[in-house]
N, C-alpha and C positions, 0 to 999 in steps of 0.2 A: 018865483024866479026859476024860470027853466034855464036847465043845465042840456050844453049838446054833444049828444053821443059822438068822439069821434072813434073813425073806423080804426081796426087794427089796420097797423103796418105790416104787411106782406114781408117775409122774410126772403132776403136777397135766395136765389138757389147755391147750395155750398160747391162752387166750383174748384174750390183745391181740393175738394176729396179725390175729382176723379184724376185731376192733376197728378194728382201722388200716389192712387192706389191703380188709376188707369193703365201705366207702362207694366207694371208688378202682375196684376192679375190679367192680361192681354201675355203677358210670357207664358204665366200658370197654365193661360187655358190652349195657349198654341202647343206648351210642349208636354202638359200632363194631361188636361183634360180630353183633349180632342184625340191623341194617342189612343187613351184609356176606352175611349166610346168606340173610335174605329175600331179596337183590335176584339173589344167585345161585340161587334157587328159582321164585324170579318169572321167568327166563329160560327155563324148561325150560317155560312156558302160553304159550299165547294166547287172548286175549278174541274171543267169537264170539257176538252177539246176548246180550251184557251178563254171559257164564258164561265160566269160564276150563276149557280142554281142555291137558291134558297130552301137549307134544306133541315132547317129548326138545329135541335139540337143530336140531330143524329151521330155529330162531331165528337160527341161529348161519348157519346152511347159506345162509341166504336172504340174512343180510348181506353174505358175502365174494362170491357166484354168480348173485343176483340182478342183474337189469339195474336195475331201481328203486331198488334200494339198493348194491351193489357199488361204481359209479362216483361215489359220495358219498362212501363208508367209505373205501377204495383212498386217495381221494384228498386228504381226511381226516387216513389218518394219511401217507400222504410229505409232507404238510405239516408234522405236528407231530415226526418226525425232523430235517423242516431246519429248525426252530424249535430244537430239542434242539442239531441241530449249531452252530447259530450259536453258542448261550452255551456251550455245549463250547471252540468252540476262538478263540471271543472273550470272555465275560464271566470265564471260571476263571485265563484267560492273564493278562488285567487286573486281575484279584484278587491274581494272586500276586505282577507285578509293583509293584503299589501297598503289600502289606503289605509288600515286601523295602525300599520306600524310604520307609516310615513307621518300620521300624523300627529305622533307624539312627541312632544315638547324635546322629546331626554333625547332622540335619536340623531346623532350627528348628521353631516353631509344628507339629509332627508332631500333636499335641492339635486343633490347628482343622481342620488336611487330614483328619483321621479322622474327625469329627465331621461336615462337608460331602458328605463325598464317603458317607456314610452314612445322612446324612438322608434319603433320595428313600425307602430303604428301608421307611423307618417313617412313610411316605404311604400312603394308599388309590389302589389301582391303579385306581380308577374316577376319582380325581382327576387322577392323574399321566396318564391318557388324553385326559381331556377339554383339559388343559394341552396338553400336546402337538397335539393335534386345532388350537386355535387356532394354536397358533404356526407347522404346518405348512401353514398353510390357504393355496391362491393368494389367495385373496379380500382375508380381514381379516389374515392371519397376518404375523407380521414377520421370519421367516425369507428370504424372496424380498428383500427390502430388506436385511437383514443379508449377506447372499452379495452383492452387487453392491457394499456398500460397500467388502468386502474383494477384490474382483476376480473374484469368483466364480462372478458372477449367470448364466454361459451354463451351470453345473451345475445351477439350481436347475430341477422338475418337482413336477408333484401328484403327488408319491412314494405319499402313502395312495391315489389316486383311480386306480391304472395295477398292471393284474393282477400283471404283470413286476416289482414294488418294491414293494407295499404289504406284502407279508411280512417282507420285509426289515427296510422299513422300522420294522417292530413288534417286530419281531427286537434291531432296533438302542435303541429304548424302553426294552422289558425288560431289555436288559444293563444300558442306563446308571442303570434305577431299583434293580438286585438286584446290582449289581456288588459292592456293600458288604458282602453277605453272606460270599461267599470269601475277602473281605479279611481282616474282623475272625475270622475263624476260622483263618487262616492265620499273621495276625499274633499272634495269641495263643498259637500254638505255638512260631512262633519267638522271641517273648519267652522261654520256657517253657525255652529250650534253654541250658544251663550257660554262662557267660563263660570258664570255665576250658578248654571245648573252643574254641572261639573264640581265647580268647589262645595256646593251642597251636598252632593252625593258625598264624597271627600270628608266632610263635616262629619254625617252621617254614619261614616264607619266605612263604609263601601269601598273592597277593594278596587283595582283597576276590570279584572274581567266582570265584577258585578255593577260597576257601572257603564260597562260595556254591552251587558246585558238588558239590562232593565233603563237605563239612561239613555244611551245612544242611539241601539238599535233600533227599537220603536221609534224616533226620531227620523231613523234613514229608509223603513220600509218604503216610505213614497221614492225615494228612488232606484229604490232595490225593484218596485213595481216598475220603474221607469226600464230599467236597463234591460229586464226580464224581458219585454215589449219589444225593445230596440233588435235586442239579443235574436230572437223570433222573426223577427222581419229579413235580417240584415241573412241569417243563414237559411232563409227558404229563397231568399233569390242569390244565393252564392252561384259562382259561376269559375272567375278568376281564376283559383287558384287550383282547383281540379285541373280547369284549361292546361294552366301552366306548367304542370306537372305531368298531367298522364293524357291530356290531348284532350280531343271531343268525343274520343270512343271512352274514355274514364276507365281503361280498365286496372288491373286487370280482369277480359270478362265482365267488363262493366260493373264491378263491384264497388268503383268510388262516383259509378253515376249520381247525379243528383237531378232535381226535377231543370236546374240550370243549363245543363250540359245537353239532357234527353231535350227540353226545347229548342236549342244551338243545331240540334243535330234536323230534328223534326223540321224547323220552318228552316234554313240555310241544305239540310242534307251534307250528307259527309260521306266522302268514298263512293260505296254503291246504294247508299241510302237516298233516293231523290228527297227534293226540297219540298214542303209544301206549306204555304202561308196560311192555309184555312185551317190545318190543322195545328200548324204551330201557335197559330189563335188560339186555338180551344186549348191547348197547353197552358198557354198565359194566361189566359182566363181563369182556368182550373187554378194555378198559381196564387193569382189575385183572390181567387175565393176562397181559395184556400188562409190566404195569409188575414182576411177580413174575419172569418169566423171566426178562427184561432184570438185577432188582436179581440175582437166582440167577446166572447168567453172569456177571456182574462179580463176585460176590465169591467164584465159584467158581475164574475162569479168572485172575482179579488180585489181593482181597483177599487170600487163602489165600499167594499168594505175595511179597507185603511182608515185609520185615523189622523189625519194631517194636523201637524202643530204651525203657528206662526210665532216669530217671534219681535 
């Protein structure tokens, strides 16, 4: 009895993938990727009597070695490192202690403290500057009057107006307006986290900070790595709020420059400074490669080494 081979059926080709993913990634590549390639191509020219020459990476050479531009960039970014370290090891600290005491049980109104302390984030940093700007002002501002009433007034200084503090001082802004972003991510995980391990610890003897320690914590490091990441990214392309406050020159003396501002200035030019796109490319490019090694090192030397739970 012979039996007859029939052929495989040909599988239809799957036409709602591109359906669905067609409009999505035709946005991505018109407005991220194509950007990204231009602006890293537009690095390698320079413009010379209105033609662009091909001229490698000479771009690059000029910015870190140049005396014209060097002591800009150089200075540029050790600013926006101690911008970085500030909400490093003040706004993520403050995030995480604020979600551990919104999210326990016993604490009343934990709904209005979350919702307050969260607002500022879903403001325009052009607003929250310009606020600020008055309230810190010697002039009209009522900061100086607020400190003396409380006993304070021999700390008060034009903090924005004094090379030495005005970094800081914007430093201390940006935590208190993004502080809610590590919150509500942080809180959401440890909601996230079973009561059954919780009452086990509880069982166990374990007061509240030891199962805060040994319980929780190891629990939330994957997103403590998440926000760490976020944290990094979000203030090497800061720009806003510098703008908002002390203009495109960042001063004072360009002391609250950051790498945001110095490329603002570089490819648009400000005052007597000309504009120049080739070089403001190699600005953003340095930027972007910069912010790639940085996120590759963290997730090479730390993510890779968390331990992730599911429950």
């Amino acid at each position: 009895m012979s039996s007859s081979i029939q052929p495989e059926e040909k599988k239809p080709f799957p036409w709602h993938l591109i359906v669905f993913l067609g409009p999505g990634l035709l946005i991505y590549v018109t407005f991220s990727v194509y950007p990204l390639l231009d602006t890293l191509i537009l690095s390698l020219y320079q413009e010379q009597s209105g033609e662009s020459y091909f001229v490698g990476l000479e771009n690059f050479v000029t910015l870190v070695t140049d005396e014209n531009w060097s002591s800009a960039f150089w200075n540029a970014l050790s600013n926006n490192f101690q911008f970085f370290a500030f909400h490093m090891l003040l706004q993520n600290p403050i995030g995480l202690i604020l979600a551990v005491l919104l999210s326990s049980p016993k604490l009343r109104l934990a709904g209005t403290y979350r919702t307050l302390i969260f607002m500022p984030t879903m403001l325009s940093v052009v607003i929250i500057g310009f606020v600020w700007q008055l309230i810190l002002s010697p002039i009209w501002g009522i900061s100086e009057e607020f400190l003396y009433n409380i006993g304070l007034g021999q700390f008060f200084d034009a903090w924005l107006g004094k090379e030495g503090s005005a970094l800081v001082t914007l430093s201390f802004i940006s935590v208190w307006q993004f502080v809610g972003i590590p919150m509500m991510l942080i809180y959401a995980t440890l909601l996230n986290i079973p009561d059954d391990i919780i009452d086990a610890s509880t069982v166990d003897g374990a007061n509240a900070f030891q199962t805060f320690l040994y319980i929780k914590l190891p629990l939330i490091l994957p997103t403590i790595a998440m926000v760490s990441i976020l944290t990094f990214v979000a203030n090497f392309n800061a720009f806003e709020l510098i703008y908002a406050v002390k203009g495109a020159l960042a001063g004072p003396n360009f002391s609250t420059d950051l790498l945001g501002t110095f490329f603002y200035r570089t490819f648009f030019g400000f005052q007597l400074q000309q504009g120049s796109s080739t070089m403001g490319a190699a600005v953003a490019t340095l930027m972007f490669l910069i912010i790639l090694v940085g996120v590759m090192l963290f997730l090479f030397f730390v993510q890779r080494r968390i331990q992730r739970f599911q429950f």
